[in-house]
Structure formats: C-alpha cells, structure tokens
KEGU-696736 format. One record per residue (C-alpha): residue in one letter; x, y, z. Coordinates in steps of 0.1 Angstrom, whole numbers, padded with zeros to 4 digits, always signed. Layout:
BEGIN
AXYZ/...
END
This chain:
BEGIN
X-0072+0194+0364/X-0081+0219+0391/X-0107+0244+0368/X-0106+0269+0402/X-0116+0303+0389/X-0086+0320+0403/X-0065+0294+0376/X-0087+0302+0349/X-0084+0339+0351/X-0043+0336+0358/X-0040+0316+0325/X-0062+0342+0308/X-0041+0371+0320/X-0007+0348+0309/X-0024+0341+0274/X-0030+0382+0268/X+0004+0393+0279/X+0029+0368+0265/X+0009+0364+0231/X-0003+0392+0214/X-0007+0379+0179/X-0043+0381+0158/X-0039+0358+0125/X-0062+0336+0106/X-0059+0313+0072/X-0090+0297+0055/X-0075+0271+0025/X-0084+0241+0008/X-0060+0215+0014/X-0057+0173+0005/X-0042+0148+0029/X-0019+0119+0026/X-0007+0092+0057/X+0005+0058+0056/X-0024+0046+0074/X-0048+0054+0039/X-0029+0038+0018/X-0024+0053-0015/X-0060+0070-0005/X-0060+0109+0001/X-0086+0134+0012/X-0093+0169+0005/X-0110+0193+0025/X-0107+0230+0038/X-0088+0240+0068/X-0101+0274+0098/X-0077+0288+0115/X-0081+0316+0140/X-0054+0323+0168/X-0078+0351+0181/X-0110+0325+0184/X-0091+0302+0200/X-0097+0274+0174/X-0088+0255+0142/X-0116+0233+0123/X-0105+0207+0095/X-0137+0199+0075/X-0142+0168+0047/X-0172+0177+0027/X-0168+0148+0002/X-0167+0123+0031/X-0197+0120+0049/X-0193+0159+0060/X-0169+0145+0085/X-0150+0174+0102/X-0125+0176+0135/X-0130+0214+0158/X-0098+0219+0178/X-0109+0245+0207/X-0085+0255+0229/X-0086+0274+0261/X-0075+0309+0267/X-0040+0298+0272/X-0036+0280+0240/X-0024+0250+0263/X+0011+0272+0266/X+0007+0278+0300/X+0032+0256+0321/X+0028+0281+0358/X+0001+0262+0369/X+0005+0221+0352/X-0031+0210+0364/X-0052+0236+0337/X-0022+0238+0309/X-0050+0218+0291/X-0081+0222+0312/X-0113+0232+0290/X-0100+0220+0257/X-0120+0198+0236/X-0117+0180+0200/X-0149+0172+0187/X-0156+0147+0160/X-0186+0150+0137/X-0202+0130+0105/X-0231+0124+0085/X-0237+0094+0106/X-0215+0105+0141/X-0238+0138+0158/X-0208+0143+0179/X-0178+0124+0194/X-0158+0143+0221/X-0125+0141+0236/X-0100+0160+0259/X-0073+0175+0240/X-0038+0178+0256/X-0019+0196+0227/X-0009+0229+0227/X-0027+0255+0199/X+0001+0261+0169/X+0013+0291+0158/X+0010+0299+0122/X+0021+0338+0118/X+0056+0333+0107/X+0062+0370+0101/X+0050+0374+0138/X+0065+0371+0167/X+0068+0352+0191/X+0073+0329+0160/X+0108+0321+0167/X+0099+0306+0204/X+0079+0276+0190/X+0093+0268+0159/X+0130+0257+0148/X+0149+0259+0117/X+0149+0227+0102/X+0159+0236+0060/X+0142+0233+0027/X+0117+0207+0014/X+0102+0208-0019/X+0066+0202-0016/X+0049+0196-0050/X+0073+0217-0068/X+0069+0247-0046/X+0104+0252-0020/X+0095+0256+0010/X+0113+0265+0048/X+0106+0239+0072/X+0104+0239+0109/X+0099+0219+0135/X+0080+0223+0171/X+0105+0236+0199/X+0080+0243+0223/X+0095+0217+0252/X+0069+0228+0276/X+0038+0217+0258/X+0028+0191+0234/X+0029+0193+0202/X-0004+0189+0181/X+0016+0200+0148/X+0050+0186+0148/X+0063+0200+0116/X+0058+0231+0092/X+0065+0245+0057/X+0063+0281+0046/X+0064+0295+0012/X+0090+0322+0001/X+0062+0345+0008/X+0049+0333+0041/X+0023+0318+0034/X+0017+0279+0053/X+0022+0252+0024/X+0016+0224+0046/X+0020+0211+0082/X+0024+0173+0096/X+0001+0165+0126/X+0010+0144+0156/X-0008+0115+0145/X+0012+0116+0110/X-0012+0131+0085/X+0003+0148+0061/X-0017+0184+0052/X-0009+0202+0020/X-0024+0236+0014/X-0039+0250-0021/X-0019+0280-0023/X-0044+0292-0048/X-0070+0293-0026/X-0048+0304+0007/X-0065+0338+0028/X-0056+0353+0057/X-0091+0373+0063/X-0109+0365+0087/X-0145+0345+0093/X-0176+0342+0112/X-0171+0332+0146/X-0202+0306+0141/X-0176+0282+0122/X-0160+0272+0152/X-0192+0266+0170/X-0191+0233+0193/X-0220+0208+0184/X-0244+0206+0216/X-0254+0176+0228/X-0225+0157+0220/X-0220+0119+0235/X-0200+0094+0242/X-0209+0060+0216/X-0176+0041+0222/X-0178+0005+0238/X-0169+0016+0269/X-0179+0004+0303/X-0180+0031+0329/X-0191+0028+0369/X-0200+0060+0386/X-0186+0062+0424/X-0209+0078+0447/X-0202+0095+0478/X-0234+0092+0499/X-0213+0102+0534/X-0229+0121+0564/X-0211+0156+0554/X-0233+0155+0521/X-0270+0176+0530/X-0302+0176+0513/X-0295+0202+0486/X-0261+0197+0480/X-0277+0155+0472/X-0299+0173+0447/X-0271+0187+0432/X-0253+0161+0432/X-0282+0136+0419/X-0286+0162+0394/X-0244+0156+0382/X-0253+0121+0381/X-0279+0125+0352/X-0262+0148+0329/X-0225+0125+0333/X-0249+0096+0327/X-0269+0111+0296/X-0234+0123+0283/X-0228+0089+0270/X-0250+0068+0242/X-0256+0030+0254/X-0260+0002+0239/X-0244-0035+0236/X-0214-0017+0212/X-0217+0009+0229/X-0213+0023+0263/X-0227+0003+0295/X-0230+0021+0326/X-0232+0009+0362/X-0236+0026+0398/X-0230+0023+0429/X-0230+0041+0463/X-0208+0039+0495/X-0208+0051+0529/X-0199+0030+0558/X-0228+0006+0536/X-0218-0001+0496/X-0249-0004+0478/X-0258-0007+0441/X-0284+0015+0421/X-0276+0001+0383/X-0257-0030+0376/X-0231-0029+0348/X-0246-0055+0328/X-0278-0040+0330/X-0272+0000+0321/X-0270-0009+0283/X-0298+0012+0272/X-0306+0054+0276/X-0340+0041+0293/X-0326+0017+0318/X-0301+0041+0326/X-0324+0072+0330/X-0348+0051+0352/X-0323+0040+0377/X-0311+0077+0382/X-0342+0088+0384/X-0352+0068+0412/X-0322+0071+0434/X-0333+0087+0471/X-0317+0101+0497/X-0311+0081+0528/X-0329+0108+0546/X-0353+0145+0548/X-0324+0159+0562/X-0288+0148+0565/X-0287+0132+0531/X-0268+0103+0542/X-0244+0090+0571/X-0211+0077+0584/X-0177+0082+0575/X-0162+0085+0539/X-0137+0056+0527/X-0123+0070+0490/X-0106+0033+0490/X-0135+0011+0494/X-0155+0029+0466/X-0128+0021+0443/X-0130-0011+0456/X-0161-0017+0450/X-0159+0002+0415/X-0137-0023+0408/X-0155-0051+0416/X-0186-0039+0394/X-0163-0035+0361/X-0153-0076+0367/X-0187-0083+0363/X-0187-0069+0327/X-0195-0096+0298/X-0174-0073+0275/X-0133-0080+0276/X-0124-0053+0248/X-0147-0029+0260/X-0124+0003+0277/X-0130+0001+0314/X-0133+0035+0329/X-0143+0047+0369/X-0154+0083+0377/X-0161+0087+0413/X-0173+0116+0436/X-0163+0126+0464/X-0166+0157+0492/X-0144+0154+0511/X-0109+0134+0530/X-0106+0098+0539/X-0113+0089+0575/X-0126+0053+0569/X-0104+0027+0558/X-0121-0002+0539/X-0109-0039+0550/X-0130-0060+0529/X-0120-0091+0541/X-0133-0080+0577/X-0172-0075+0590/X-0179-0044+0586/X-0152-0038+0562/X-0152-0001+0569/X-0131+0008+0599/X-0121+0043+0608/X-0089+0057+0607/X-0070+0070+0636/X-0075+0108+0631/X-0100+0128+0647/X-0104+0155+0617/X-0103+0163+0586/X-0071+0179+0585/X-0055+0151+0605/X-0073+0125+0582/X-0053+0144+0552/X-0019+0133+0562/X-0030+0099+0584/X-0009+0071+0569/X-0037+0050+0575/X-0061+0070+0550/X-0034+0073+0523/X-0018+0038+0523/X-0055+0026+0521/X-0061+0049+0492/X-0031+0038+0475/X-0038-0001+0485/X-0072+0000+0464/X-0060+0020+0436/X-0034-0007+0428/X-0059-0035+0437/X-0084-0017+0408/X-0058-0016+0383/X-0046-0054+0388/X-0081-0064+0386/X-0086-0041+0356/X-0051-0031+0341/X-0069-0009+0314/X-0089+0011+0335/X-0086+0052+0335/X-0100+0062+0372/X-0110+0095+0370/X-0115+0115+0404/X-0140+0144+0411/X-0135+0164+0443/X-0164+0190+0456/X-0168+0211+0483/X-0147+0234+0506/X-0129+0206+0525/X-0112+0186+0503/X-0076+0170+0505/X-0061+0174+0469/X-0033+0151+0478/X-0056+0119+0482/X-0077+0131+0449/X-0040+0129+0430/X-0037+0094+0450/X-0066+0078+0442/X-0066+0091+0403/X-0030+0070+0403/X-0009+0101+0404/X-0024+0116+0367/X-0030+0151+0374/X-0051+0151+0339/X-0078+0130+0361/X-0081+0147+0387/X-0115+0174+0384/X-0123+0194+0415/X-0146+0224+0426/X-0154+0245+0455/X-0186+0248+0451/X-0217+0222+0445/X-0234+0246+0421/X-0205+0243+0395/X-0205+0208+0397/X-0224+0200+0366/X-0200+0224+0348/X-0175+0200+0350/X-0198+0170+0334/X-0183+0182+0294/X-0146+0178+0308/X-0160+0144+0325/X-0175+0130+0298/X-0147+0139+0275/X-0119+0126+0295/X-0138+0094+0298/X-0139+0092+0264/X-0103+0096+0253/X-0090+0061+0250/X-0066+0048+0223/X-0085+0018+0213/X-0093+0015+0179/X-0126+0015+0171/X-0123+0002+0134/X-0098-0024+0135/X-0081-0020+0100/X-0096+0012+0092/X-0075+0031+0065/X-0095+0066+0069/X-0113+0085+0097/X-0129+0063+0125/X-0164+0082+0131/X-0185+0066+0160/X-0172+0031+0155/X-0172+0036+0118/X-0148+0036+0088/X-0148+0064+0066/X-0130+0056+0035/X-0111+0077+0014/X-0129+0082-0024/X-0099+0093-0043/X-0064+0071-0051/X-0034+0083-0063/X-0014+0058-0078/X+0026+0060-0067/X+0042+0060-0104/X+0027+0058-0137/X+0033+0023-0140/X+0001+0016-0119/X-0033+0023-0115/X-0052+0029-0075/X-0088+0029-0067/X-0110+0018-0041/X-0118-0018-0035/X-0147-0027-0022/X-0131-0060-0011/X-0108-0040+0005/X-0136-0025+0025/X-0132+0005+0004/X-0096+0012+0012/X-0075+0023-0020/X-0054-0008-0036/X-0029-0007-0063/X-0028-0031-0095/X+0000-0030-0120/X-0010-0007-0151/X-0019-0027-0181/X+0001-0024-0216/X-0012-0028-0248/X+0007-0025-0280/X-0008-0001-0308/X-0007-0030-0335/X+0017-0062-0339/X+0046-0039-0354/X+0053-0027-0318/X+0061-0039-0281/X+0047-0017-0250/X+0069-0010-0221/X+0061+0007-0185/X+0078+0037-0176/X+0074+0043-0142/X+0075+0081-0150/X+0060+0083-0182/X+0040+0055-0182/X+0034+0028-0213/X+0056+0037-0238/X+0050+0021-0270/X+0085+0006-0291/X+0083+0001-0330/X+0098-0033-0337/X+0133-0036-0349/X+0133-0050-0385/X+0171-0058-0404/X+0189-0025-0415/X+0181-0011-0448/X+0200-0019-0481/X+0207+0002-0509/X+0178-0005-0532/X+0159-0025-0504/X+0143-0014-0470/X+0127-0034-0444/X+0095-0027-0430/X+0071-0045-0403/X+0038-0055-0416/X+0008-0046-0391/X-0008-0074-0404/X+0008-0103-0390/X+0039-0084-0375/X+0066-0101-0396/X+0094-0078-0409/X+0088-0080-0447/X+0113-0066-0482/X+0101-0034-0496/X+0121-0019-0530/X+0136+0014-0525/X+0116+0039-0552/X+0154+0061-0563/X+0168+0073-0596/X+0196+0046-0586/X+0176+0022-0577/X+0149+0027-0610/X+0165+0047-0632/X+0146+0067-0657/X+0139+0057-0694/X+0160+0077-0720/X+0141+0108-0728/X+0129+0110-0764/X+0122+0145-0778/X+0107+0156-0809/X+0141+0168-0823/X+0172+0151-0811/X+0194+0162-0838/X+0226+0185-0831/X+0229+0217-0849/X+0255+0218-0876/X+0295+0224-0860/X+0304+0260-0856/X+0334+0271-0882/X+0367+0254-0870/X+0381+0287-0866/X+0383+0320-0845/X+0371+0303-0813/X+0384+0322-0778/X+0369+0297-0753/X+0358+0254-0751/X+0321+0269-0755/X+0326+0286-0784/X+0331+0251-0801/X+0301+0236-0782/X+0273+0230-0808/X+0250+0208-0784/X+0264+0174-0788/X+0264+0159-0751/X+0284+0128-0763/X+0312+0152-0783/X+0340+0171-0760/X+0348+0203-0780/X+0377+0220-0771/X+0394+0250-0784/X+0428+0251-0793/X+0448+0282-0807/X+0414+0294-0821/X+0403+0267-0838/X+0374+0238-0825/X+0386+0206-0821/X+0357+0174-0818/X+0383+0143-0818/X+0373+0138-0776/X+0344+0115-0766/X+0324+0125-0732/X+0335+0100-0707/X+0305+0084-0687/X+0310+0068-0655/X+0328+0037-0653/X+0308+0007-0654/X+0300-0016-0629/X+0288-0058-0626/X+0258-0035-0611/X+0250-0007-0634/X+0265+0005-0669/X+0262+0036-0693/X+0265+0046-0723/X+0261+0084-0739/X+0237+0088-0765/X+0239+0116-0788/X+0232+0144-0797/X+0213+0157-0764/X+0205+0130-0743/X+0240+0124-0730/X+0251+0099-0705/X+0223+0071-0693/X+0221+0044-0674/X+0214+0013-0698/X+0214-0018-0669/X+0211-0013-0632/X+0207-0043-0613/X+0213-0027-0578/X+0176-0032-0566/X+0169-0066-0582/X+0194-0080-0557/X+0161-0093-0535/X+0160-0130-0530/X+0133-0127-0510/X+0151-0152-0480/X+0153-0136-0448/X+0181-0153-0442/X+0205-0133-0464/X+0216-0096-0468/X+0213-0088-0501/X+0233-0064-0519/X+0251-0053-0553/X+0289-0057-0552/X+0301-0032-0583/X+0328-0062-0586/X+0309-0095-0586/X+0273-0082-0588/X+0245-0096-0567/X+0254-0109-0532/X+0234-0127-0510/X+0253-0130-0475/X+0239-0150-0453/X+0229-0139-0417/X+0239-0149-0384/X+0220-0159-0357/X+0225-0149-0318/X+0225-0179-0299/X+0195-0181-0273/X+0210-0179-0236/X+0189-0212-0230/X+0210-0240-0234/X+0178-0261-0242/X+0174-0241-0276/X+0190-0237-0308/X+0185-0212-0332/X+0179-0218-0374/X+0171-0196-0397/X+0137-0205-0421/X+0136-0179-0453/X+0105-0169-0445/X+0108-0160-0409/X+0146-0153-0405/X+0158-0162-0370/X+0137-0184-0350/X+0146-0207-0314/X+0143-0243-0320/X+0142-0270-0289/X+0176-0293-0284/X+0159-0332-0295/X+0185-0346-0269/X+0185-0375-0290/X+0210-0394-0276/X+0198-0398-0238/X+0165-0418-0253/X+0162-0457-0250/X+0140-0482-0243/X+0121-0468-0213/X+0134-0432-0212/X+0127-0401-0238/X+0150-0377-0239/X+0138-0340-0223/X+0159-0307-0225/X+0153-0285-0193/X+0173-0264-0169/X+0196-0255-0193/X+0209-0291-0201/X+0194-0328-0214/X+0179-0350-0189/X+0164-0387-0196/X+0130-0392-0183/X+0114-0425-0176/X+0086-0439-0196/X+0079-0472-0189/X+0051-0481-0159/X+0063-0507-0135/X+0039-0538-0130/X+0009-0534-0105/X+0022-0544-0068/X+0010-0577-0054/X-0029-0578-0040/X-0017-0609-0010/X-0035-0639-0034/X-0013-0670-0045/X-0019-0660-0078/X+0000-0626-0078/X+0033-0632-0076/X+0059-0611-0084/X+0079-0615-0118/X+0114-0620-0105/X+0096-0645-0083/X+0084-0664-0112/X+0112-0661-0130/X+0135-0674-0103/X+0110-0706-0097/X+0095-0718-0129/X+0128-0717-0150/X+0139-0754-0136/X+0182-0757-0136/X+0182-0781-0167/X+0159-0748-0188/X+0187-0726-0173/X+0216-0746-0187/X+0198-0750-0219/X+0197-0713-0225/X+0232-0709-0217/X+0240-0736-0241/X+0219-0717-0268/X+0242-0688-0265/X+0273-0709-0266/X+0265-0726-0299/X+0249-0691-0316/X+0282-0676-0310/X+0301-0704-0322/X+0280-0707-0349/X+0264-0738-0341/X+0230-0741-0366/X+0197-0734-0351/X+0180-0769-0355/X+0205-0775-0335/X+0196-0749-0311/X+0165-0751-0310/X+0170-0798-0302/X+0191-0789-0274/X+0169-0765-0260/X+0139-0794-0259/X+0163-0812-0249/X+0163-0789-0215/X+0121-0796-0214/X+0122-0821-0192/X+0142-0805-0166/X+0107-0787-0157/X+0110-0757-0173/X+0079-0736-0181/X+0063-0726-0211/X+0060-0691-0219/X+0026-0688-0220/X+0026-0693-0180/X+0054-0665-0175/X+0035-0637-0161/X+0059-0612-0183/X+0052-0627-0214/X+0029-0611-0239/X+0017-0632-0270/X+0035-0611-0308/X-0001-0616-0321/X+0018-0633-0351/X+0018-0674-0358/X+0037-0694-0382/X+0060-0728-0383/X+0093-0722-0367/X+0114-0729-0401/X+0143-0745-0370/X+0119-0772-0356/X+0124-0807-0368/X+0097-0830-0356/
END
C-alpha cells in the first residue's frame, strides 16, 4: 500500500463527493454460526457511517469486543488499488487480550436503506422471515470492494433486522432496543498499545547500504524498536530475529533467541552504526537480504509457528547476491539508480530469491518497506511477490515510524487458527466460549459442557409420565406430551378406568337411574281420590282422578276406567310393573349393571333377549413371530414366548429368536487331548478296546432281542463274546457308573 499523502487526500476528496450520507444505529443484538454449535451470543452493536466505524461488543463474555475503523474512503475507493484499504484496522480486545490488531481489507457497509446511494451496494434478493418479523433481504453488489457484510434484512419500516458477516456469523437485531441517534465519538476509540501475541516468527531485513546517513540510521534504528516492541514474545508467542545486509550480511538477534521483550529490546538497543558519518557502505542487494531472511526463519524450532519477513529498504537494487560464490554480492551491470530500476540482472535476482524464500518457507508473508526519495516501486511489488497489500512505502524517513501500526498489523493477519477447535471467539490464543444454548426443538435440552471445553452440546430431553395411567411422548414442537392410557370402551352400566396405583385398567359400575334404579317412593297418603261422576265429562282429564295405573277416557260425556296404563315392555334385563294409585310405572328388576364378571377377558353386557352376555375378547397377535398372545382374567391381553417345544432333544433346547425357532446346543464336548498315553480320544478307544468277537456279540444281541430271543440268553451269548478281548466298561473312558447296584435278574452263574 503506497500511504503517499497526495493518495490519502485524493481518497478523502472521493469519499466526501460520491458519499454524502450521515446515519448511525446503536442495538442489542444475539449471534448464531455453525462454528458455536447450538451456542449463541448477545451483545450490542455501534454504527457510525460519519465516524468512520462499527464496534461489536460481548459484555457477558469476557468484555470481548471487535472495532472495525475504516479509512476515509470506507475501502470504496478502486482509482488508486494500493490505499483502497490502507489505514484500516480491526482490533480485538478481552478481559484477558489488551489488544489484538489486524489489517482489514473489507469495505465499510452501508446501512441507510432510505438513503441513497443505497441501491449501488445492495441487491434485491426477496423476503426472509427472521423470528417472526418479514423482512427484505439484500445482498452485497459492490464488485469493486470486498464485502465485510455479505447479506442484509430490513424491516417494513427500515430499520436493520439483521445482517450475515463474511466469516458466517449470523447478527440478529432487538428491534426493541434499535436507535438511530447518535453517540460519543469516544466508543470508537482504538486501544493504544496494541501487540501482536500470535506464535509467529518474524525476521526484520535491514538495509545498512552506503546511501543510508547518520540521521536517517537514527531514524531508522528508531523504526526498528517500535516494529519490534509492536509484538509480545514468548515461546507461544512471537519470536523475533534480525539481521543486516550490505555487501556484508550480519546478524544482530538470532531467531531462536528473540523470545522474550528483554532480549529483544537489548539487541536493538545495542545496534551501531558502521560509522560517525556515512552510516554504512556498499551497494544494496534487495535479493540477498531475503536470502538471508530466509535462511534465519529455517533455523526456527517452531513448524506451526506463521513465518513472516518485513524488510527495509532505501533504495533500488544494484548488487546481485550469488551465494554460492565468494563474495556472494556482485554488482549489477548498471551505473545508476535509474538504470538499476529496469537492469534484468537486478530484477531476475529479485525474483530468483523471492521464490527461493517461499520454497524454503512456503507459508511465509514477505512484507516490503520502501523509504526515501529514490526508490524503484516496481522491485518493492517484486520482492513482496507481486501483493500490492505488502508493499508499505514513504518519501520521507521522518514518517517512517508512522507506518510501524500498518506493519505490525499486516504481520499479524494470518489465517491460522489459534484455538484449534474453538467454537466461540479466539482472543489472544484463547477460547472464549459461548454461556447460553439454545436447544434446536423442544425435544432436547443444550448447555455447556465443560468436557466439551465449554462448547454447547445437545442431549435428548428426558420424558417422564405424570403417574402409571399415562405414557409420555416428545414432540419436537411442543415438547413432552403426556397420553392417558387406553383402557376397553365403556359398557352400559360399566366403565373402565386406569388405576394410578399399579396402572392396570380396572371395572367401575356406572352410578344411572338405568343402571340403579330408584326404590318405589312411599308417601304418607297413596290413596286415589274417589272417581269423578261418570257423566258430563268434555275432555280425557275430566275423568282423571289421580290413579297413574288407571287410563280414563271420556267418551260421549261419560268417564270410562276399563283401560290399564301400559308400562314399557319387559326385558330378560329389566321389567315393570305400575303401582297404584300415584306411584305409577317402576322398575321392579334391572340386571343391566350386574352384568360384571369381573374377567378382563370378556365384554359384558345385557342382551334385552337372552340377558347377561359375557363375549369374549380378542387378542391382536404380536408382530413378533417368537410371541403369542393369551388372555389371563385379571390382566386381559398379555405376550407370552413360543416354548418351541419340538426342536428340543438330547443335547439341544429349543430357543425362539429372530422371528422363528432355532435349536441351540447344550451339551459340552469332552476336554481335547493333553499329548500323554493316557488321554486318548473316545472314538479312539472305542474303535480299539471293543475286540471283533465283543463287536459280533452285540450285533448278535440285537438279532435275538428283535426276534425275541430271551435275555439269559442274551446276556450267555454276550459272555460268550468275553474272550474275544473285549473291555469292560469300567475302562471305557465314556462310561459313567448309574450310582445304582443290584443282581442282573438275566445272569445265570
């Protein structure tokens, strides 16, 4: 980047004409991203386009906060490429982390979306609903700059709901708490003293050339303490090394010995210049101090560590550096500096060791300062690799330390990941966890684990029903939901109701003038007035003297009681009968609700035609082959296990699994041989010590039993056999003594 003042104050006069917009929005917001997990974080979000800045602040996590200051072009500017993003800085702070500080290469966003030019960096992109509020969405259009915010939402009303950073956070705004007034400018005030703690290792490349004089080696011994006190050392930390060329290459701190603030300071401190006057000598050769840069970082002990080179230089290349001849620097065939510029011997050198450092070191960012009035930007851009973003000049020596902030910042900006497996913020090498969860349904509860490391984990919610009468299910959107258990329908004069006590569906008697009819009311009086006269009656209640069991009717004006009131028809399950004068028609027998057998097995119910039924139930057969279902009076349907009966003998049991029967062996086989003569095997024995005459013997046996040959004679012609050798049974390894003795009632003596 090329901070010349003339740049600065071009961008400043692009910034004020082409965006002319003053807006601001102070809001609490919470965070979501793949990276926490179910974690989230809230916070409270300053934005000022007229200050240049926007501040995101954690208060509930270590204080942790990120301040986005951009330069006076909001990074829009795209006339001049080398300060689009000059002079911008993200800093990083923390309970624990005084200040981290890197470059920032996004472009400022632009929040007034009933401003113009609104329309220039954002496009159209629908409707999202974003915790029930719908909201417009846009997306960054910008294709000159880089987007920091890739994605936006705006209520109805215009206010921000939310925005999606680069990195993929996810940023929802409290519309309750949403202002647009403005705030002190001391919010967006950068921490001082900010440094570098990341386990980096950096060499500093010094030009000590002839063209350098005494004051401008002050100054530039002066640069070297405040780049070397911008970073924090230690052996996680950064280690520092230095090292000076001319037509000499000399060392001032080793690499594996700048690992601490006091080592470091001491060796800057005593650096000297190589003279009173004429600081130093000989020609300059930009490619051997990367060469020798590079040869300092392969001494480092530290393989993760990020590998960075910042060198200094005043002016062109007119040395070349051979390092395999004696004196490796050789000049180049150009007799000034603006011949030197274009030599193809300068440049190809310059572009030799740049690719030699980055073999040797593929990771390392070589960073290029440039001072002075005679400098050749072309070999800067070479030796930086082409990166424009590395590339730092100034015309002037005094401004030099002015560029140490951008230095140490750039430096700085790596992509390694300082917490491996970190599932919050990373503060100074440190993982700041989130301290709320949000579960992702209802069906499942998140908190932080501190086996985890503190990152939020999810467990399944656990359901419990209220009592034994009920089963719990998980809802995923309403969460347990608790399910009364299903007992037999209800009867007529019976109900069936689950008992909390032990959960079994039990008879209750329905309470119902059906079911338990009332007794027949007795009054104090139940005798029926006398009958009106049989004569001069106009209507049927004329002739109605209060007997409920008489019909009176009138006929041709006279009362007629000849008709009996008709009660409902009886039943096998209830009958009536009318009794006079008032009560009328009662029920006398009503078996309905004695139907109860009290077996769970049945349905009971009152036929009016054949009286109490007990129908018996059928069970669902289980969808396991291996089980049958019964039904037991007590408990109704229960799962019983198939005996698989017929698949057991003498050395198998019968098993039912995987849906079907399956004989399993029982019986242990006999201990294998231990190599003695005495262990021999039982078909061995068998085979040998049954001599041919025992053999034909038992054969013979067999013959006779099935011809029904006697057993004394048997049992003669099987000692008969003895003396063809065979052998007793006591000596048969197989044979086990019954543990029972007696005289064989078939042996004659």
């Amino acid at each position: 980047m090329n901070l010349i003042l003339s740049v600065i104050v071009l961008s400043l006069f692009l910034s004020i004409t082409t965006i002319n917009a003053q807006f601001s929005i102070t809001a609490k917001f919470d965070v979501t991203t793949a990276r926490y997990n179910y974690g989230f974080y809230t916070g409270t979000l300053y934005y000022d386009w007229n200050m240049l800045a926007m501040k995101l602040v954690f208060p509930q996590n270590d204080e942790y906060a990120e301040l986005y200051l951009f330069n006076t072009a909001r990074g829009y500017t795209s006339s001049v490429t080398s300060s689009q993003y000059g002079g911008q800085y993200l800093y990083k702070t923390s309970i624990n982390c005084s200040c981290e500080t890197t470059t920032l290469s996004f472009a400022m966003p632009f929040f007034a979306k009933s401003q113009q030019p609104f329309s220039t960096y954002w496009t159209p992109a629908g409707s999202e609903t974003i915790k029930g509020i719908v909201a417009d969405k846009f997306t960054w259009a910008k294709t000159t700059a880089n987007a920091l915010i890739t994605d936006v939402w705006f209520t109805s009303s215009g206010n921000l709901l939310g925005f999606k950073m680069k990195d993929s956070r996810m940023f929802t705004l409290d519309q309750s708490t949403y202002q647009t007034t403005g705030f002190k400018a001391s919010v967006f005030t950068a921490p001082s003293g900010c440094k570098c703690g990341k386990p980096m290792d950096v060499v500093l490349s010094l030009d000590r050339t002839g063209s350098i004089n005494y004051e401008e080696w002050l100054m530039e011994k002066s640069f070297t303490k405040n780049i070397s006190g911008s970073f924090d050392y230690g052996d996680l930390k950064t280690n520092l090394g230095i090292i000076n060329w001319n037509k000499k290459h000399w060392v001032t701190l080793q690499l594996t010995a700048g690992t601490s603030s006091t080592a470091v300071a001491t060796s800057v401190e005593a650096m000297g210049c190589c003279a009173a006057s004429g600081c130093c000598c000989c020609g300059t050769d930009i490619g051997g101090g990367l060469f020798s840069a590079g040869e300092m970082l392969l001494t480092s002990r530290r393989p993760t560590a990020t590998k960075a080179v910042i060198l200094l230089t005043d002016g062109c290349q007119n040395h070349r550096y051979e390092e395999t001849q004696d004196p490796p620097v050789i000049p180049c065939s150009c007799g000034t500096e603006d011949a030197c510029a274009t030599n193809a011997e300068c440049i190809d050198d310059i572009t030799r060791h740049y690719r030699l450092l980055k073999k040797k070191v593929p990771s390392a960012k070589v960073i290029i300062v440039g001072v002075g009035d005679q400098l050749c930007t072309s070999q800067l851009l070479l030796a930086a690799g082409g990166i424009q973003d590395n590339v730092y000049s100034t015309n002037s020596w005094s401004l030099l330390n002015g560029l140490v902030t951008s230095l140490a910042a750039t430096a700085c900006t790596v992509d390694d990941d300082l917490c491996t497996g970190c599932c919050g913020f990373c503060s100074c090498g440190v993982c700041i966890t989130p301290k709320q969860c949000a579960a992702p349904d209802k069906c499942s509860e998140a908190k932080p684990d501190p086996a985890a490391g503190g990152c939020c984990t999810v467990v399944p919610k656990t359901c419990t029903p209220k009592d034994l009468c009920h089963t719990t299910v998980c809802d995923p959107n309403q969460g347990c939901v608790d399910t009364p258990k299903a007992c037999r329908p209800s009867q007529t004069c019976t109900t069936y109701e689950c008992d909390v006590a032990d959960g079994i569906c039990k008879a209750k008697p329905i309470n119902s003038p059906i079911c338990n009819p009332p007794p027949t009311p007795v009054t104090q009086n139940n005798t029926a007035p006398p009958p009106p006269p049989a004569v001069n009656c106009r209507t049927d209640g004329d002739c109605d003297y209060g007997d409920k069991c008489i019909v009176a009717r009138c006929r041709a004006n006279e009362c007629y009681y000849n008709e009996s009131t008709k009660c409902p028809t009886d039943t096998q399950c209830v009958s009536y009968k009318c009794i006079p004068p008032k009560t009328g028609c009662v029920v006398v027998k009503n078996i309905t609700g004695t139907c109860n057998d009290n077996n769970l097995c049945t349905i009971d119910y009152c036929d009016p035609q054949k009286g109490c039924i007990h129908d018996p139930i059928t069970c669902s057969s289980p969808a396991d082959k291996c089980l049958y279902t019964v039904c037991l009076p007590h408990l109704g349907c229960v799962n019983r296990t198939n005996t698989c009966a017929n698949f057991t003998g003498n050395c198998t049991v019968g098993n039912c699994y995987n849906q079907s029967c399956h004989a399993d062996n029982v019986c242990v086989l006999p201990p294998p041989p231990t190599g003695t003569s005495d262990d021999v095997p039982p078909s061995v024995v068998l085979g040998s010590s049954l001599g041919a005459a025992a053999l034909v013997a038992i054969i013979v046996c067999v013959i006779i039993a099935l011809c029904g040959v006697g057993g004394g004679a048997a049992f003669a012609i099987s000692q008969a056999g003895a003396g063809g050798g065979a052998a007793s049974t006591q000596v048969n390894p197989l044979y086990k003594a019954s543990g029972h003795s007696g005289q064989n009632p078939l042996y004659r003596a």
